[in-house]
C-alpha positions in Angstrom: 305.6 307.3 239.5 303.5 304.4 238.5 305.0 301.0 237.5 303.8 299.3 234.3 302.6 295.7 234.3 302.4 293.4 231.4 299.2 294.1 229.7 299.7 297.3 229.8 298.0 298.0 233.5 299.9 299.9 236.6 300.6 300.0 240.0 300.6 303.0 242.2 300.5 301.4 245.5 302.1 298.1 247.3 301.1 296.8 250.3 302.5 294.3 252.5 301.1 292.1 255.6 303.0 293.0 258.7 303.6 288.8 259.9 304.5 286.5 257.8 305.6 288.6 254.8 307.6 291.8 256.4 308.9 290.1 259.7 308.6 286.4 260.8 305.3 285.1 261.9 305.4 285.3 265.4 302.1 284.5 266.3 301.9 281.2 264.8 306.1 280.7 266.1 305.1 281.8 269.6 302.0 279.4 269.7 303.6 276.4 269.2 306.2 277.4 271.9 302.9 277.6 274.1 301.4 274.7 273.3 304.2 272.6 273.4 305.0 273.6 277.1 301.0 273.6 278.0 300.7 270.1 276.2 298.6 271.4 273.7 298.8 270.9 269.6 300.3 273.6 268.3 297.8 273.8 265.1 294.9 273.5 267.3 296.1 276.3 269.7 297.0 278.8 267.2 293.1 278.7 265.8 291.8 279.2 269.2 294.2 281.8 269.6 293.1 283.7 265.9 289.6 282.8 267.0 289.5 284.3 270.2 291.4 287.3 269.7 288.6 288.4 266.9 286.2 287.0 269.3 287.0 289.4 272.2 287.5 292.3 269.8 291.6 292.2 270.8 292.4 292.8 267.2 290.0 295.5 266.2 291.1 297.2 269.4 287.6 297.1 270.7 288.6 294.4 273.5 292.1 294.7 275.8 294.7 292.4 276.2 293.6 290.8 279.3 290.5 289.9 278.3 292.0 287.8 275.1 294.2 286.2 277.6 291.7 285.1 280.5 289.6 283.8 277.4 292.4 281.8 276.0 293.3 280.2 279.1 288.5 279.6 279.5 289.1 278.2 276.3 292.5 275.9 276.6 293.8 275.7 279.6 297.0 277.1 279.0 298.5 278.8 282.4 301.0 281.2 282.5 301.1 285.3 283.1 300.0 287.6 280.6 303.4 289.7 280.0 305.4 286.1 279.4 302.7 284.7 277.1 302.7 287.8 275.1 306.3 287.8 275.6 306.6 284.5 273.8 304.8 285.9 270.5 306.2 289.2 269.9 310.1 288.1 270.6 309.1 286.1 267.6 308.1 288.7 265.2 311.8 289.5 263.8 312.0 291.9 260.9 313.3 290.6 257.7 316.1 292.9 256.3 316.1 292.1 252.9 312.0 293.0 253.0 312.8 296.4 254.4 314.9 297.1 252.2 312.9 295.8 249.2 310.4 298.2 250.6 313.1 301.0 250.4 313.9 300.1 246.8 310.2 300.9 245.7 309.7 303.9 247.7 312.7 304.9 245.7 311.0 304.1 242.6 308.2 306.5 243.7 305.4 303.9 244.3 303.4 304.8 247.6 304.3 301.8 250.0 302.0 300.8 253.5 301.9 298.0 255.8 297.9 296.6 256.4 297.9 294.3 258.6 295.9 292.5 260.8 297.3 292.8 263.8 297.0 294.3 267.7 298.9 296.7 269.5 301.8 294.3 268.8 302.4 296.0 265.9 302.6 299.5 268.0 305.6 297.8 270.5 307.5 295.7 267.3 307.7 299.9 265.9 308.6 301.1 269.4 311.8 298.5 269.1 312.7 298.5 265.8 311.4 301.9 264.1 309.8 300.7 261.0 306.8 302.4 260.2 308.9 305.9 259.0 309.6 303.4 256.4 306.2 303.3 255.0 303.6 306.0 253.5 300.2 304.4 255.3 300.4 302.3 258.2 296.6 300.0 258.2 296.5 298.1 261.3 292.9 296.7 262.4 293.7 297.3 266.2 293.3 301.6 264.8 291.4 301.2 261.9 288.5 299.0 263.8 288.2 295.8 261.2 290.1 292.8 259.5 291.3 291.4 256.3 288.0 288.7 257.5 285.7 291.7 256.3 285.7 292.0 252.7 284.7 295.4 252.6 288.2 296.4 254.3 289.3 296.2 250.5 287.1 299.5 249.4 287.8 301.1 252.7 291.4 300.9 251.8 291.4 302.2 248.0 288.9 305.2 248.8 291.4 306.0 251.7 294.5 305.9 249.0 292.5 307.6 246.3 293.7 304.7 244.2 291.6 302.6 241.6 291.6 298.7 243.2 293.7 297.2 240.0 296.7 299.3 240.7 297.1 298.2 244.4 299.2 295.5 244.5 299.0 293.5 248.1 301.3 291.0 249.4 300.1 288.7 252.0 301.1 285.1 253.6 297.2 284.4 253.8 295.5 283.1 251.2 292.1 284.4 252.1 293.3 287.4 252.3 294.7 287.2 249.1 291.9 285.9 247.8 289.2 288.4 249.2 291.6 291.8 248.0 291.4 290.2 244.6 287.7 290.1 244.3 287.7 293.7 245.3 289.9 293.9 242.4 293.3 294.4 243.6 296.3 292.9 242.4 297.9 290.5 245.1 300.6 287.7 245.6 300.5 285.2 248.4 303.9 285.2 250.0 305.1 281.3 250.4 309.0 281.6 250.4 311.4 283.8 249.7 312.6 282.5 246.4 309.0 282.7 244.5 307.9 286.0 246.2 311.1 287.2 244.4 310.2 285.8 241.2 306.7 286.8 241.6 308.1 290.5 242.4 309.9 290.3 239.0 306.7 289.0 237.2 304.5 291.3 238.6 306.0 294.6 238.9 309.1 295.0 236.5 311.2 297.3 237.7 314.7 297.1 236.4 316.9 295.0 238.7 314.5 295.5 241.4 315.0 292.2 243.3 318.7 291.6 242.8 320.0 293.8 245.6 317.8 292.1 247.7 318.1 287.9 246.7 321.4 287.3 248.1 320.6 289.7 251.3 321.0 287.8 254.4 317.3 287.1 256.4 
């Protein structure tokens, strides 16, 4: 079933950013734990971190682990063992129920629902605890499909993989390059801020009858 937008356009497809948007962001929570007890600023460590883990291919699963750590610490200084760094980030990543089951409500409403994310196999161990990609149609993470939301061209990769035309993908992401770069490509897309506008952005966007209610008074 496809969902009609005002104008008279559809959507066949939603897709949602994995931190951020989905769950917490625990990469940017579990940096700023790591700075502060390293003596670093938080800000400043969590763009190294982004940096480096594109830098030694960590993300697009073409670099491991310990390589984006014994950079890191090159690059920062920070000290402390690879399993309670990592530790530190994906303890942070917690899933947000009332997004799970706003995900539930659209697969209901037969839209085709995925996750694309830009993540590394952190997203593989989060699914291992807390079983969430059965949830989902199409799970895009750049650690398996080898590139990032960074590269543009991700956004045609994507819609010829869904057989989908780009204006009737709808993509929600807390990134606003992202956001940005998917609309060029010409997909529809809402940057997630807070709860309470993603909600009314929801409503705006994609009117299905009733199809935040169940979900605004949801506990996190």
């Amino acid at each position: 079933m496809t969902q009609a937008l005002p104008g008279g356009k559809h959507i066949d497809v939603v897709l949602f950013d994995f931190g951020g948007v989905l769950a917490e962001e625990g990469w940017k929570q579990g940096f700023r734990v790591i700075a502060e007890a390293n003596g670093l600023d938080g800000d400043e460590l969590i763009q190294a971190a982004t940096d480096t883990v594109y830098a030694t291919g960590y993300i697009l699963g073409t670099g491991s682990e310990g390589s984006f750590w014994n950079a890191l610490r090159e690059k920062t200084g920070i000290r402390g063992e690879d399993a309670c760094l990592m530790q530190e980030i994906v303890s942070r990543f917690l899933p947000r129920a009332w997004m799970f089951e706003l995900v539930k409500r659209l697969r209901k409403e037969g839209l085709t629902v995925g996750i694309l994310s830009d993540q590394t196999d952190i997203l593989d161990k989060l699914n291992e605890r807390f079983d969430f990609f059965p949830l989902f149609d199409h799970v895009f993470n750049s650690y398996h499909v080898g590139k990032g939301k960074r590269d543009i061209s991700l956004f045609d990769d994507i819609a010829l993989v869904l057989r989908t035309k780009p204006d009737r993908i709808l993509f929600i992401d807390d990134d606003s390059g992202h956001v940005e770069r998917a609309r060029r490509k010409g997909w529809k897309a809402v940057q997630y801020v807070d709860r309470e506008t993603f909600l009314a952005d929801m409503e705006r966007v994609l009117p299905v009858r009733d199809l935040t209610g169940n979900v605004r008074n949801r506990a996190t």
